[in-house]
PDB file as gemmi writes it, atoms N, CA and C in Angstrom:
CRYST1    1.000    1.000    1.000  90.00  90.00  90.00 P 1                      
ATOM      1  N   UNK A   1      87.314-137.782 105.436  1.00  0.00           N  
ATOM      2  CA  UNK A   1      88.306-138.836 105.397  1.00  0.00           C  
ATOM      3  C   UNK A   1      88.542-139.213 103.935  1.00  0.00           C  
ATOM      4  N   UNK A   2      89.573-139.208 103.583  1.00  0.00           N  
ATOM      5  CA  UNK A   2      90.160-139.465 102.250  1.00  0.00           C  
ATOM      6  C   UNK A   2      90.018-141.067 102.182  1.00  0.00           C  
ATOM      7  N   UNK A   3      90.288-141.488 100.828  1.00  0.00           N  
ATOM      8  CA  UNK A   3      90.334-143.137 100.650  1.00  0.00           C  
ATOM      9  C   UNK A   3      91.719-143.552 100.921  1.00  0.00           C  
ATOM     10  N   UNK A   4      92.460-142.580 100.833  1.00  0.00           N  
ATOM     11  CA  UNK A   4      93.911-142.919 100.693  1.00  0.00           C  
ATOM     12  C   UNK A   4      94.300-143.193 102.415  1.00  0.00           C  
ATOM     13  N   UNK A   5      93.714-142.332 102.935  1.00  0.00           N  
ATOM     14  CA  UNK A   5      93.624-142.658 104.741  1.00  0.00           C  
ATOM     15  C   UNK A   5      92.910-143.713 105.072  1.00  0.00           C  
ATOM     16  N   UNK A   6      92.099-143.962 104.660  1.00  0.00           N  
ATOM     17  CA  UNK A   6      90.889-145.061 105.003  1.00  0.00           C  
ATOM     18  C   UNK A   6      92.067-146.488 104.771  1.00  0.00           C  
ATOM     19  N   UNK A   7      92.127-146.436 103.423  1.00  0.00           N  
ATOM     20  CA  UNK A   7      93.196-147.285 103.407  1.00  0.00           C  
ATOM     21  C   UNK A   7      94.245-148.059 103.919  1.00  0.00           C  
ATOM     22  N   UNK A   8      95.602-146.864 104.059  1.00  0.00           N  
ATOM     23  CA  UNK A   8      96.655-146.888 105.010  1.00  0.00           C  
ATOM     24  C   UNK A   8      95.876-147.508 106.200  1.00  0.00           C  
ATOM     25  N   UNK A   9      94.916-147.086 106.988  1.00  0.00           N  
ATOM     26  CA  UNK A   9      94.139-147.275 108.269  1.00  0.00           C  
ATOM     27  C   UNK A   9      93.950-148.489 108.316  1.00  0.00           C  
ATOM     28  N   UNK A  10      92.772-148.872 107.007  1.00  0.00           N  
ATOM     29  CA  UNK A  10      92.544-150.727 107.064  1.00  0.00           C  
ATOM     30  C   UNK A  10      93.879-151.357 106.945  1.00  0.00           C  
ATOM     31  N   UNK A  11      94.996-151.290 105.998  1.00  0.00           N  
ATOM     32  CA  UNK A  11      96.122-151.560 106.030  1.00  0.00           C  
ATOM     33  C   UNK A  11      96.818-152.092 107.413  1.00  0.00           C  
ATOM     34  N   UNK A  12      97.252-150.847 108.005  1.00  0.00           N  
ATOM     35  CA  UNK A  12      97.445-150.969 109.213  1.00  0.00           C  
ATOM     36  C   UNK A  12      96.843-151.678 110.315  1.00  0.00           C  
ATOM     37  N   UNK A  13      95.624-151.664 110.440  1.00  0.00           N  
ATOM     38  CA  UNK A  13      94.949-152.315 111.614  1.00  0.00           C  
ATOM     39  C   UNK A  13      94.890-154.059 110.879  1.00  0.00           C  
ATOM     40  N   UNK A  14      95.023-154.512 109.487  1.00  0.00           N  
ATOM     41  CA  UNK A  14      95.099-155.619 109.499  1.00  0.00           C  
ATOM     42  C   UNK A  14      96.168-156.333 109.496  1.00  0.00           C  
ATOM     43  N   UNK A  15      97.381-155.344 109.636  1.00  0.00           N  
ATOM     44  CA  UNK A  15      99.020-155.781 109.723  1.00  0.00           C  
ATOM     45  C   UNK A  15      98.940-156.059 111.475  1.00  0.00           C  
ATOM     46  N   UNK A  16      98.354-154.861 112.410  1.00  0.00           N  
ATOM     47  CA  UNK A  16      98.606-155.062 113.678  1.00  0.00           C  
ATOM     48  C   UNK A  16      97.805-156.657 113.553  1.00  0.00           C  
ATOM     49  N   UNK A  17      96.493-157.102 113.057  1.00  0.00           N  
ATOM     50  CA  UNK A  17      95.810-158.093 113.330  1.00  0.00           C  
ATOM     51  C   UNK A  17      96.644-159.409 113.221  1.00  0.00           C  
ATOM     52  N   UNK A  18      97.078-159.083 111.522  1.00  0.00           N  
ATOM     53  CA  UNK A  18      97.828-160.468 111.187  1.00  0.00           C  
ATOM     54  C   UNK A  18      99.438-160.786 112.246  1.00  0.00           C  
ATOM     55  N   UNK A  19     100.018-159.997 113.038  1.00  0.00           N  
ATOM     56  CA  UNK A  19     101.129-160.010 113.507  1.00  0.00           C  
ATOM     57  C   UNK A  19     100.865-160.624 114.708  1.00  0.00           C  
ATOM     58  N   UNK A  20      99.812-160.419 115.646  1.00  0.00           N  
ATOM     59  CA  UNK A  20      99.434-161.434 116.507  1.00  0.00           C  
ATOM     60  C   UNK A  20      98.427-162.416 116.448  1.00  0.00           C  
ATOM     61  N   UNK A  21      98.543-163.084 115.486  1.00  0.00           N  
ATOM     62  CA  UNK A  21      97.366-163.924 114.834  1.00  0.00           C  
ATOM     63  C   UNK A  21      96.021-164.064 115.830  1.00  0.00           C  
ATOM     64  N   UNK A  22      95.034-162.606 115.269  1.00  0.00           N  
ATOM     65  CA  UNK A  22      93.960-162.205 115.573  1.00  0.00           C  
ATOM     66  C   UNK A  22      92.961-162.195 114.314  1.00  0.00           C  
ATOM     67  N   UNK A  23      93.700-162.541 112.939  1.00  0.00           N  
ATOM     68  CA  UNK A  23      92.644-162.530 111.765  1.00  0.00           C  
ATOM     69  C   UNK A  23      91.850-163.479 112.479  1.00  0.00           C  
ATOM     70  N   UNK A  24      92.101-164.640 112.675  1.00  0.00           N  
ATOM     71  CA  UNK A  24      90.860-165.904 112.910  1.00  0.00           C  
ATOM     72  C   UNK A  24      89.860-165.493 113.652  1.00  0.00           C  
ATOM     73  N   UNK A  25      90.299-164.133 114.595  1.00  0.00           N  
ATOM     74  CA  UNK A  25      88.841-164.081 115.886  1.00  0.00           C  
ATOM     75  C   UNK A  25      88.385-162.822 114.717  1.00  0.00           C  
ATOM     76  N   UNK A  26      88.757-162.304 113.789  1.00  0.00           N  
ATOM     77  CA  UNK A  26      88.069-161.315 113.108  1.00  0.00           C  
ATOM     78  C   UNK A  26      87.575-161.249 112.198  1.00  0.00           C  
ATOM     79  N   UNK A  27      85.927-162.404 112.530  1.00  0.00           N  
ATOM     80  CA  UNK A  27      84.532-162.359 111.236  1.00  0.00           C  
ATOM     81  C   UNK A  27      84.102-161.773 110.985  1.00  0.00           C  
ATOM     82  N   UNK A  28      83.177-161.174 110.657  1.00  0.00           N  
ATOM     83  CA  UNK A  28      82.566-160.365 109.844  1.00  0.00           C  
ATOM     84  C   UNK A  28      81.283-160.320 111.603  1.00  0.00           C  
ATOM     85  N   UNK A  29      80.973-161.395 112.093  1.00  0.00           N  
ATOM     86  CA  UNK A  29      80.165-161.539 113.245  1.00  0.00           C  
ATOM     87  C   UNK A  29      81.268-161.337 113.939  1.00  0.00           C  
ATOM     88  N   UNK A  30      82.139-161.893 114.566  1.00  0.00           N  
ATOM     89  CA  UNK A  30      82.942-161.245 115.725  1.00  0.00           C  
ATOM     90  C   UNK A  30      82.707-159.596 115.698  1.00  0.00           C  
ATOM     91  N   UNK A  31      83.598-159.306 114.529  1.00  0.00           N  
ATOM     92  CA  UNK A  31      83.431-157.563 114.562  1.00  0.00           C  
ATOM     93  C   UNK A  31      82.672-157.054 114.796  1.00  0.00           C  
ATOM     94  N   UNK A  32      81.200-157.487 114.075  1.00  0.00           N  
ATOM     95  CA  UNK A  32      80.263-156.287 114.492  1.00  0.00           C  
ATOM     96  C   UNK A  32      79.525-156.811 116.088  1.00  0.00           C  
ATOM     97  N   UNK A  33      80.126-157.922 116.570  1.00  0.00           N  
ATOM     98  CA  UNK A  33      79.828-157.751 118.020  1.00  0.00           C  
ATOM     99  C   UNK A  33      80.219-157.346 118.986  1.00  0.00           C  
ATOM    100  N   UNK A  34      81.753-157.089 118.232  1.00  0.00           N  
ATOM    101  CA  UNK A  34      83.003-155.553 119.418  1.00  0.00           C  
ATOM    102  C   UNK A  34      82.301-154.986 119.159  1.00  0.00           C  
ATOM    103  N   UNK A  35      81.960-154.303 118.141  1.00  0.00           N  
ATOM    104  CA  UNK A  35      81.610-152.643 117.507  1.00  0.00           C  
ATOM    105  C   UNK A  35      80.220-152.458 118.125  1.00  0.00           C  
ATOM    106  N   UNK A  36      79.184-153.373 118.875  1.00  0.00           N  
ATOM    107  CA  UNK A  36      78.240-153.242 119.400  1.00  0.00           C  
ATOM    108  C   UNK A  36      78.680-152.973 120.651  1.00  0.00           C  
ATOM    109  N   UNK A  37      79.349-153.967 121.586  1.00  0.00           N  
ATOM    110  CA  UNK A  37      79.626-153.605 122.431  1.00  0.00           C  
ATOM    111  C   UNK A  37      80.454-152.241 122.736  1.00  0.00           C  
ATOM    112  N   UNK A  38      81.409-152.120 122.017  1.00  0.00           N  
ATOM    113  CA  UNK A  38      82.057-150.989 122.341  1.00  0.00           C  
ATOM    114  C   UNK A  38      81.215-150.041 121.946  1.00  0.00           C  
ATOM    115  N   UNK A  39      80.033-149.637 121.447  1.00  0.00           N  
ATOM    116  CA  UNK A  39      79.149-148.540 121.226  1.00  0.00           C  
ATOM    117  C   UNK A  39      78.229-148.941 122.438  1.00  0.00           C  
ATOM    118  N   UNK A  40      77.834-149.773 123.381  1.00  0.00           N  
ATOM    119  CA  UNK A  40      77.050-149.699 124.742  1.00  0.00           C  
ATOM    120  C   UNK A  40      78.329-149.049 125.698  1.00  0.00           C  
ATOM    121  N   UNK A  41      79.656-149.267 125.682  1.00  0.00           N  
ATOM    122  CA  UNK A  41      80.598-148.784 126.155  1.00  0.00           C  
ATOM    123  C   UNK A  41      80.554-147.244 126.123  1.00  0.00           C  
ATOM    124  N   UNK A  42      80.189-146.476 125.058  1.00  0.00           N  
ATOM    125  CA  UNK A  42      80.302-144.684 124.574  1.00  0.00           C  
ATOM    126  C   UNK A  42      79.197-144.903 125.418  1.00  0.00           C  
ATOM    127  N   UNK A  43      77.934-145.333 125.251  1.00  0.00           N  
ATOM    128  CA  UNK A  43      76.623-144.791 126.262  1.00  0.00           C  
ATOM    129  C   UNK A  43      77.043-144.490 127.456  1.00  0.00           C  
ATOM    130  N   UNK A  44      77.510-146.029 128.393  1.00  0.00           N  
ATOM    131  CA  UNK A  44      78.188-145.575 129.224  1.00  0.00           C  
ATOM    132  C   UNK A  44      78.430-144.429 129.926  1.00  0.00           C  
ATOM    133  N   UNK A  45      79.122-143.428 129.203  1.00  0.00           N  
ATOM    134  CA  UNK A  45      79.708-142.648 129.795  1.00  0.00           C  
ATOM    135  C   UNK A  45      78.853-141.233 129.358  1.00  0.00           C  
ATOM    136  N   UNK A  46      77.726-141.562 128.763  1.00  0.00           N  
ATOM    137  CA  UNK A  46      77.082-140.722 128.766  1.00  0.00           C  
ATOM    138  C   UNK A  46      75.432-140.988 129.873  1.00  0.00           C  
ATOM    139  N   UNK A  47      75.163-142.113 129.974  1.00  0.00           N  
ATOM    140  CA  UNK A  47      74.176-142.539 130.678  1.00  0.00           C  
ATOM    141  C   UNK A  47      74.050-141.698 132.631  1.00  0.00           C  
ATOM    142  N   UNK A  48      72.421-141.215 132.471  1.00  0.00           N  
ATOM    143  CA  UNK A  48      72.478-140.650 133.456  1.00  0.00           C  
ATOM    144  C   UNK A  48      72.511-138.938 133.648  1.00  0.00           C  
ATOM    145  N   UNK A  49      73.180-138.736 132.605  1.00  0.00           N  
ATOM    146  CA  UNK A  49      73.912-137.065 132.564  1.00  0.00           C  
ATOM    147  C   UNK A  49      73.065-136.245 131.638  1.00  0.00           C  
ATOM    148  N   UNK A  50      72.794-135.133 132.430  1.00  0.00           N  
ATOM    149  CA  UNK A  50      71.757-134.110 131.750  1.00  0.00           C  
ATOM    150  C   UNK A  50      72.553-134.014 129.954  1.00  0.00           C  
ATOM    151  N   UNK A  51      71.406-133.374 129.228  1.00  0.00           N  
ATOM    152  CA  UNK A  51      71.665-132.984 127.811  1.00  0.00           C  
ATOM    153  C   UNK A  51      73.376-132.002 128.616  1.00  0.00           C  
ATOM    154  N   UNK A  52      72.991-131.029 129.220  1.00  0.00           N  
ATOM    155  CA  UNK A  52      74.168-129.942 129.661  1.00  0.00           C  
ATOM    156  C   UNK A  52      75.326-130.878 130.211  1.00  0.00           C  
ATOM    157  N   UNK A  53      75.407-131.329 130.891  1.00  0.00           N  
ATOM    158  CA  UNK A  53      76.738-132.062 131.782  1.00  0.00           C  
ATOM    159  C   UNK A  53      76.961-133.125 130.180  1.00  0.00           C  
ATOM    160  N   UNK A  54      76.183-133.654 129.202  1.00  0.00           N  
ATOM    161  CA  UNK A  54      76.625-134.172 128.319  1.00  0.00           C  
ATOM    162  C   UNK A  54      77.383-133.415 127.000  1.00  0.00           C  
ATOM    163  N   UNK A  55      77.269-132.345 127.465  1.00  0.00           N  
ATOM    164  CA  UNK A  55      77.705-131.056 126.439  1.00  0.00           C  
ATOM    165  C   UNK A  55      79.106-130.667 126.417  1.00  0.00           C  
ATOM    166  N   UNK A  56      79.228-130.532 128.160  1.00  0.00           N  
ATOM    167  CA  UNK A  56      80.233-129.955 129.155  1.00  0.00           C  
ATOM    168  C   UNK A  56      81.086-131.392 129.673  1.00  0.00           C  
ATOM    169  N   UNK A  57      81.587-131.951 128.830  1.00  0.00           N  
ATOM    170  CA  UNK A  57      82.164-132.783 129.584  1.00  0.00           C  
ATOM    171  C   UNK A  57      83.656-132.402 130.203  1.00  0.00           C  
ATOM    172  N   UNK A  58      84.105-132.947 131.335  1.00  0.00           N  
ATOM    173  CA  UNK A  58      85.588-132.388 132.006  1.00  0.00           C  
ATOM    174  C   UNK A  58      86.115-133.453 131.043  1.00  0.00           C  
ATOM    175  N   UNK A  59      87.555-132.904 130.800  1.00  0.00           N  
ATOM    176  CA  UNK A  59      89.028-133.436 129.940  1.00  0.00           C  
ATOM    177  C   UNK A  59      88.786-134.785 130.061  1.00  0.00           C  
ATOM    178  N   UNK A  60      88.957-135.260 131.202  1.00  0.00           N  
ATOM    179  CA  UNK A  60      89.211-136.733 131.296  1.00  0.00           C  
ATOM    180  C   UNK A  60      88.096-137.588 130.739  1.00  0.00           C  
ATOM    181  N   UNK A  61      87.135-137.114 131.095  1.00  0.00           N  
ATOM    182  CA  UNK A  61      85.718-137.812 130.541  1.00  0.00           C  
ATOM    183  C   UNK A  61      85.872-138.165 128.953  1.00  0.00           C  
ATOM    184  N   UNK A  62      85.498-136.820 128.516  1.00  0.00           N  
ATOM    185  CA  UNK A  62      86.024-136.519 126.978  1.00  0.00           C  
ATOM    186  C   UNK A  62      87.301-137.634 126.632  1.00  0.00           C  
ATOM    187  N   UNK A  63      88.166-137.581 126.836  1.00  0.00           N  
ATOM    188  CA  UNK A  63      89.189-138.413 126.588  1.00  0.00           C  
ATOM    189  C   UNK A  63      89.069-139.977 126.387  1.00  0.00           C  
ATOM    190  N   UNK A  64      88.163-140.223 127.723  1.00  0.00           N  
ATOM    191  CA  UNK A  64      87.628-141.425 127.626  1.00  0.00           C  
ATOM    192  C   UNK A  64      86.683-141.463 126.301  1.00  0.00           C  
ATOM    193  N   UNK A  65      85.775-140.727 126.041  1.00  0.00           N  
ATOM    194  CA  UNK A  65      84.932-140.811 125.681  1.00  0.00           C  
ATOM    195  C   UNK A  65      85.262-141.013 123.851  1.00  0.00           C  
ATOM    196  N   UNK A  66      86.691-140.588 123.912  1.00  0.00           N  
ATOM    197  CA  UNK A  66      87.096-140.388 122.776  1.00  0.00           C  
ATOM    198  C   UNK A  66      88.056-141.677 122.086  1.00  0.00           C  
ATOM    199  N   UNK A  67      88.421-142.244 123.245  1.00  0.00           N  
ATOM    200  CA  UNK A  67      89.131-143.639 123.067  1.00  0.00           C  
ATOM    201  C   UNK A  67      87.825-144.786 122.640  1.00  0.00           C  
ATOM    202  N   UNK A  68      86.557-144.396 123.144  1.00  0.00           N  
ATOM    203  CA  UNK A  68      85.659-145.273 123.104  1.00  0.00           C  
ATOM    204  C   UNK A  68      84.947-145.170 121.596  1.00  0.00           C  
ATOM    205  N   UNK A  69      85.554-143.983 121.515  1.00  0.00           N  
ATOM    206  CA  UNK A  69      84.663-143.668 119.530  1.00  0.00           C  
ATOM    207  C   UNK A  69      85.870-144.503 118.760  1.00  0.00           C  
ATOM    208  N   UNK A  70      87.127-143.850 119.275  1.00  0.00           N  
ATOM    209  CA  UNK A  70      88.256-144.423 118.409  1.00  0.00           C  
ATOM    210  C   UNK A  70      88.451-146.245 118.206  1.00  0.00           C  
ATOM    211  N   UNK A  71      87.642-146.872 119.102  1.00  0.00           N  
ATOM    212  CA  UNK A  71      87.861-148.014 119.117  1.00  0.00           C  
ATOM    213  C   UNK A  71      86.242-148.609 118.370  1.00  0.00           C  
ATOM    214  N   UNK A  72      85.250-148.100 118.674  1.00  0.00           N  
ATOM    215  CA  UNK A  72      84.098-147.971 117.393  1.00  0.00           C  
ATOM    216  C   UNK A  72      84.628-147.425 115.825  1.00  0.00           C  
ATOM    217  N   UNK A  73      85.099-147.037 116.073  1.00  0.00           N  
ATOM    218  CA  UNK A  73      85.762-146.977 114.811  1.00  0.00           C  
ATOM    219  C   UNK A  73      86.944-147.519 113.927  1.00  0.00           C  
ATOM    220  N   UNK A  74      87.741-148.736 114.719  1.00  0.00           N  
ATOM    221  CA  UNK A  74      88.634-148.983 114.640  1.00  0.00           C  
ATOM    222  C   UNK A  74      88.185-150.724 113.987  1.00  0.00           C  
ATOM    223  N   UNK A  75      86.938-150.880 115.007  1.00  0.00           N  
ATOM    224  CA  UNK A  75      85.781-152.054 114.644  1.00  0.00           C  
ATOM    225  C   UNK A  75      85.183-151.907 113.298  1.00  0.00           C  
ATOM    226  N   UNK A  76      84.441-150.545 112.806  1.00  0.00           N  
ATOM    227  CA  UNK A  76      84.117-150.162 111.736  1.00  0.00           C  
ATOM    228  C   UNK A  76      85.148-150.552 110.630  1.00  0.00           C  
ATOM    229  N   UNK A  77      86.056-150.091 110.859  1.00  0.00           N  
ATOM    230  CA  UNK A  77      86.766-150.060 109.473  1.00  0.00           C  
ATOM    231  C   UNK A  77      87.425-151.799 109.212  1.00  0.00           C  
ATOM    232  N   UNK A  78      87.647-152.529 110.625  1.00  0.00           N  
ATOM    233  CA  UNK A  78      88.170-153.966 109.955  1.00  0.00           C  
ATOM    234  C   UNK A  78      86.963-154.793 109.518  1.00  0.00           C  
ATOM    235  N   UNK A  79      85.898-154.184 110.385  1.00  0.00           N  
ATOM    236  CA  UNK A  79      84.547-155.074 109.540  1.00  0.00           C  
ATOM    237  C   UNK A  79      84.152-154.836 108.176  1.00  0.00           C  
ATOM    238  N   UNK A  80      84.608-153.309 107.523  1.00  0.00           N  
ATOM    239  CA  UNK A  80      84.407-152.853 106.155  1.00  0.00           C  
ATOM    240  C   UNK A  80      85.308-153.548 105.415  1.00  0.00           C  
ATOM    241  N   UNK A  81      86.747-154.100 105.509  1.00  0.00           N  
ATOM    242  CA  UNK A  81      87.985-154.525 105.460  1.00  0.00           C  
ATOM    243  C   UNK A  81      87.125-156.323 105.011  1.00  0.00           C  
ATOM    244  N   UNK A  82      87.068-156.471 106.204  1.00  0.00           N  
ATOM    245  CA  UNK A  82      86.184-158.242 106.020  1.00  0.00           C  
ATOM    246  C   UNK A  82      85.661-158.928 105.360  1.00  0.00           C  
ATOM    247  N   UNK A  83      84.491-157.409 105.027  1.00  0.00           N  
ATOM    248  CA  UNK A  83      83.397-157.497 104.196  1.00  0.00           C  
ATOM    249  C   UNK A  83      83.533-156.955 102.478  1.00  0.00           C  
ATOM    250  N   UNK A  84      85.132-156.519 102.735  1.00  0.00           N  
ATOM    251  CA  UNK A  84      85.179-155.933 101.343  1.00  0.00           C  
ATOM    252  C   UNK A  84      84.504-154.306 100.948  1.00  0.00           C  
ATOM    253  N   UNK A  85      83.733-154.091 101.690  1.00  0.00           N  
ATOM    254  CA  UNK A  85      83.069-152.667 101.701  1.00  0.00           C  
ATOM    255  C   UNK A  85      84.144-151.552 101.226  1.00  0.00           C  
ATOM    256  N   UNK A  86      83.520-150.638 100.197  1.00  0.00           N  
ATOM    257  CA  UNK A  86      84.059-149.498 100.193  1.00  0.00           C  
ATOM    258  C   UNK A  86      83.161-148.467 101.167  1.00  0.00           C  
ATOM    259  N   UNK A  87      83.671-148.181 102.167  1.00  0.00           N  
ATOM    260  CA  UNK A  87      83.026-147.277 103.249  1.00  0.00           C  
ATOM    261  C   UNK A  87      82.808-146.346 103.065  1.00  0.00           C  
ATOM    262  N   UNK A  88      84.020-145.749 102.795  1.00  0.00           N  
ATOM    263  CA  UNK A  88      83.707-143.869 102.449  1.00  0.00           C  
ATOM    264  C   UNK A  88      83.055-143.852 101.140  1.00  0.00           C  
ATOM    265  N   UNK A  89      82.872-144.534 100.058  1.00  0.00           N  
ATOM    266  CA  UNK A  89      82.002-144.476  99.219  1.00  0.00           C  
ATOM    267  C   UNK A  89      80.440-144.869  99.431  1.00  0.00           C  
ATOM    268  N   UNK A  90      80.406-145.684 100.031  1.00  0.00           N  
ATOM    269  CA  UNK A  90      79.010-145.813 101.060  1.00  0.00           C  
ATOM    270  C   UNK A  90      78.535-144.449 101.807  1.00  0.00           C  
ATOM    271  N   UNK A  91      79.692-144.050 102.782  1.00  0.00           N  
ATOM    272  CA  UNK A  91      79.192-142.841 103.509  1.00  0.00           C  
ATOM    273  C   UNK A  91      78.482-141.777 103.018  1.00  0.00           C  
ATOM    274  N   UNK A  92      79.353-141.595 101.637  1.00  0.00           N  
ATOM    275  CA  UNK A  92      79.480-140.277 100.469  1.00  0.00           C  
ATOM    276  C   UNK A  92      77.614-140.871  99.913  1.00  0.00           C  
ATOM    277  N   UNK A  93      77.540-142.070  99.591  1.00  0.00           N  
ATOM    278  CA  UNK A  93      76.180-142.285  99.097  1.00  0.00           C  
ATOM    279  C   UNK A  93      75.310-141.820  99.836  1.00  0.00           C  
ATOM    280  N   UNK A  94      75.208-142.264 101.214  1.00  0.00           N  
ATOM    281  CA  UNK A  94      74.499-142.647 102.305  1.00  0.00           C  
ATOM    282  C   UNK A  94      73.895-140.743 102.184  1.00  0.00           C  
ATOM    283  N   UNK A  95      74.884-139.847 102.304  1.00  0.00           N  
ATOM    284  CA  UNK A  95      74.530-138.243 102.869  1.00  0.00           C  
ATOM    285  C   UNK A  95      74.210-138.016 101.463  1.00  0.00           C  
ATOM    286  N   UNK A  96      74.128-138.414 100.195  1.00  0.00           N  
ATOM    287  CA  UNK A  96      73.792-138.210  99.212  1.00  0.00           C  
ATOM    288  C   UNK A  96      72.084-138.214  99.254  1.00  0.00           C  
ATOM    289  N   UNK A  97      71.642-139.792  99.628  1.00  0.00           N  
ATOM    290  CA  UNK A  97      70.340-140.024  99.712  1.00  0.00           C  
ATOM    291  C   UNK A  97      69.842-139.405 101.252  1.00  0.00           C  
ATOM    292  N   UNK A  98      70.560-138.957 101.898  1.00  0.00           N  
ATOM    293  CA  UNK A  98      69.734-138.231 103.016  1.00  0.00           C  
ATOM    294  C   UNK A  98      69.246-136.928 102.426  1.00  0.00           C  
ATOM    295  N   UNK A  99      69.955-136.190 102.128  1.00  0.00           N  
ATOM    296  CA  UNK A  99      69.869-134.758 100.945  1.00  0.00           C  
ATOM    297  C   UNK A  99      68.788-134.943 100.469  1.00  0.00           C  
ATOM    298  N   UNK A 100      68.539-136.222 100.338  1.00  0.00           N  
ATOM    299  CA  UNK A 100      67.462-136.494  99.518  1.00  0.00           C  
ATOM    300  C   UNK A 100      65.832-136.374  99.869  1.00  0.00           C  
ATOM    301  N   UNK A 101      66.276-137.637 100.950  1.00  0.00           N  
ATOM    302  CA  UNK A 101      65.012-137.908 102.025  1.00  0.00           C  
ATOM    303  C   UNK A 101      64.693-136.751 102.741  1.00  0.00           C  
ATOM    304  N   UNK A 102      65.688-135.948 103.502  1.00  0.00           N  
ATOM    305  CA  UNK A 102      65.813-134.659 104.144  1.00  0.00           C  
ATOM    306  C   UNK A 102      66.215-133.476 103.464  1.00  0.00           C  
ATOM    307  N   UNK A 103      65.190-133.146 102.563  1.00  0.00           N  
ATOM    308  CA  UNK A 103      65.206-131.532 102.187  1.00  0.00           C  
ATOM    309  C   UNK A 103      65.415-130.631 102.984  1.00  0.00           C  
ATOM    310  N   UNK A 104      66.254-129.922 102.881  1.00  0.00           N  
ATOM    311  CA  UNK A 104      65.952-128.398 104.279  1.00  0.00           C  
ATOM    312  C   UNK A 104      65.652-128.160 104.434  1.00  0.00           C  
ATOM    313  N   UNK A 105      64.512-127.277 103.138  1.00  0.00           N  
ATOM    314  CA  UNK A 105      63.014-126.911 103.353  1.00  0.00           C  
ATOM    315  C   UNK A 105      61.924-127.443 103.931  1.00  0.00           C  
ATOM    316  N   UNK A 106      61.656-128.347 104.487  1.00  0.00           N  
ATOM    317  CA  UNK A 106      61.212-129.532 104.237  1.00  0.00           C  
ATOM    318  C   UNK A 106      61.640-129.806 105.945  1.00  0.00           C  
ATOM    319  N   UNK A 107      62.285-130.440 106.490  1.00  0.00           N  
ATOM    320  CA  UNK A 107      62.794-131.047 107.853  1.00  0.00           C  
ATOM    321  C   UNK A 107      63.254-129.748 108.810  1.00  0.00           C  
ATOM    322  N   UNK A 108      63.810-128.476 108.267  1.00  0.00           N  
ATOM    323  CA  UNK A 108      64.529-127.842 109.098  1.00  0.00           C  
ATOM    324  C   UNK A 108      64.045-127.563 110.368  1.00  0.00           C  
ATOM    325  N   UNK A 109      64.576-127.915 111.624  1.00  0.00           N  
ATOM    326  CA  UNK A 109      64.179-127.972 113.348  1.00  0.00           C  
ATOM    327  C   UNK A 109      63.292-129.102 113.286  1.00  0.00           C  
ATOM    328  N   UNK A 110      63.294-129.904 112.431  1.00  0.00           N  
ATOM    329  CA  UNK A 110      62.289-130.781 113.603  1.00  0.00           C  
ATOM    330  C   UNK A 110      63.182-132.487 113.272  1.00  0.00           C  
ATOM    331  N   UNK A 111      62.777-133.281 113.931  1.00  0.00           N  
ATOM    332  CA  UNK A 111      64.043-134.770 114.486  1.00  0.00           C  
ATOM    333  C   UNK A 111      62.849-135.579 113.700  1.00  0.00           C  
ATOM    334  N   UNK A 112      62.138-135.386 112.840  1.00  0.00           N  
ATOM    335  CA  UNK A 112      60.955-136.460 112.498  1.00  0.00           C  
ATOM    336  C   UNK A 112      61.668-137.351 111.376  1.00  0.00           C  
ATOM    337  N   UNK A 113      61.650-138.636 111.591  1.00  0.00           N  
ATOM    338  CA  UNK A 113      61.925-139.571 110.429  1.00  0.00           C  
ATOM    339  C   UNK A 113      61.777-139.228 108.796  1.00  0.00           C  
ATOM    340  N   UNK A 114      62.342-139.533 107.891  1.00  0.00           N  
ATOM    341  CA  UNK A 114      61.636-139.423 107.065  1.00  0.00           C  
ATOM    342  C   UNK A 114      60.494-139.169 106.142  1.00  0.00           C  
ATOM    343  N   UNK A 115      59.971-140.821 106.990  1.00  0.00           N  
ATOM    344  CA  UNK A 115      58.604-141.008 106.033  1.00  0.00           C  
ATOM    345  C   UNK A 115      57.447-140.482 106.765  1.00  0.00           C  
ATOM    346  N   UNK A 116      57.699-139.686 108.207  1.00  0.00           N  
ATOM    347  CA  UNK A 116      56.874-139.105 109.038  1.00  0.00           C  
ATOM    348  C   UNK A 116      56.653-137.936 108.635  1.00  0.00           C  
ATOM    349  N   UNK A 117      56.998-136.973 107.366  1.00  0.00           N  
ATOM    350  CA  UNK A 117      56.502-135.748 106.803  1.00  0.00           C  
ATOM    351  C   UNK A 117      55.315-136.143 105.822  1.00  0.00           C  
ATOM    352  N   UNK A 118      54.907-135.000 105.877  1.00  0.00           N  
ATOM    353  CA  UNK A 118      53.944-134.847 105.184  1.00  0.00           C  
ATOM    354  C   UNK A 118      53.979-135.412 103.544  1.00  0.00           C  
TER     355      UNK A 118                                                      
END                                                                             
């Protein structure tokens, strides 16, 4: 994701906000309590379902499943917006210091935390 998209994006979603006067319900706490909920919402639709049937999802599922990221993400970016955050420069840090923490040599096949290597 470019900054120049990220942008336009926050742009946009705070023009849709300000046009039906929704800034006031959108704190910095409001947001990240959609963006919670709507991420128990993605479980949802995964809860219950083998690793395989979670792999294999049919169209419609997926679809859903994809409106439910798009709207976690839609939370993400007005709470970054709120808060002033540069996101994608965060992100870009964030996989910087994982590189870090997670050597290849080092982690490759196994899900162990960090500070759980040797």
């Amino acid at each position: 994701m470019s900054n120049a998209y990220f942008d336009e994006l926050s742009a946009r979603l705070a023009d849709f906000a300000r046009r039906r006067d929704w800034e006031q319900f959108h704190s910095a706490k409001n947001l990240s309590m959609a963006l919670s909920v709507e991420a128990a919402e993605l479980l949802e639709h995964f809860q219950w379902l083998t690793e395989k049937q979670s792999a294999e999802l049919e169209d419609k599922k997926k679809e859903d499943v994809a409106f439910e990221m798009a709207d976690i993400f839609i939370y993400l970016v007005r709470l970054a917006t709120q808060l002033d955050i540069d996101l994608p420069a965060y992100v870009d840090e964030k996989i910087r210091r994982n590189e870090e923490r997670y050597p290849e040599e080092r982690v490759k096949g196994s899900a162990r935390k960090y500070n759980e290597y040797d």
